[in-house]
N, C-alpha and C positions, 0 to 999 in steps of 0.2 A: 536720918539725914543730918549731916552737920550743921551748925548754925553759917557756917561760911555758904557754902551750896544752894542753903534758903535763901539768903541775902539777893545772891546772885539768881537765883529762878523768879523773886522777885521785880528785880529789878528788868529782868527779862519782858514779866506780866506788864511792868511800868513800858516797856518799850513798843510791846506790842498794841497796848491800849493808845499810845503815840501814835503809832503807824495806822493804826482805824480810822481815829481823828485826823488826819489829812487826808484820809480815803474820803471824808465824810466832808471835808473841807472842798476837795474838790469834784465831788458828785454833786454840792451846794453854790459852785463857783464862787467860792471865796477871794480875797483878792491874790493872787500873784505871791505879793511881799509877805503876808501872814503864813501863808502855806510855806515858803523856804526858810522861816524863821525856825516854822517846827521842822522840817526837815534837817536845820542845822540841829537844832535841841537835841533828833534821835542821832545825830552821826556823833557829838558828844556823850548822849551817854553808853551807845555799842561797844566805843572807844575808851568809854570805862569800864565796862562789863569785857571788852577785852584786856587790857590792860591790868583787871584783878584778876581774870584768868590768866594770863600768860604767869603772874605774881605766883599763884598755884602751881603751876604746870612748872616754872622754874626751881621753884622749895620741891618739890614729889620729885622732878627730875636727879637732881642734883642729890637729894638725901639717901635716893637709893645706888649710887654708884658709891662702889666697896673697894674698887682696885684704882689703881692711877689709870690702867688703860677701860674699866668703866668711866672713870671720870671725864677722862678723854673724851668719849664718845657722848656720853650726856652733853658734857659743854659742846661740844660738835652738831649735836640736835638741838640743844637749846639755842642756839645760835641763828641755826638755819630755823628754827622755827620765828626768831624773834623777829628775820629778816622779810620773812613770808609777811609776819605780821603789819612790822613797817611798811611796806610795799601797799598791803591791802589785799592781796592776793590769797586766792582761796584754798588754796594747798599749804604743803610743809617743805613743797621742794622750792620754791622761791618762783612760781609762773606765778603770772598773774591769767588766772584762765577766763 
């Protein structure tokens, strides 16, 4: 596994052990304000763990198109993917489902 791949599975582990912690915050009735603090904390860092992926997903896209009319189409999916991602949406066709 590459050192890139780890970073990000890592950081995943870091995400998840987040989202426990306000499970735990709020089976404890914590107050309100702490609990959406960390909820903002994980929606900044999925939005980095996205963000280095799409980084990824645009260099692997983009390096294997060989022809102009590959190129075409990479940049055509990288696009429509990057739009999906702006949105928030769970697909690669631009819904937000």
């Amino acid at each position: 596994m590459d050192q890139e791949k780890t970073r990000l599975l890592n950081r995943l582990r870091r995400i998840e052990g987040q989202i426990k912690g306000i499970q735990k915050m709020l089976e404890t009735e914590q107050c309100c304000s702490e609990i959406l603090v960390q909820i903002a904390a994980v929606r900044a860092a999925i939005n980095r763990v996205g963000g280095l992926l799409f980084e990824r997903f645009a260099k692997n896209c983009l390096a294997g198109a060989d022809t102009p009319e590959a190129q075409q189409q990479a940049l055509s999916d990288l696009l429509r993917t990057m739009n999906s991602f702006m949105k928030g949406g769970g697909g690669t066709d631009g819904s937000d489902r």
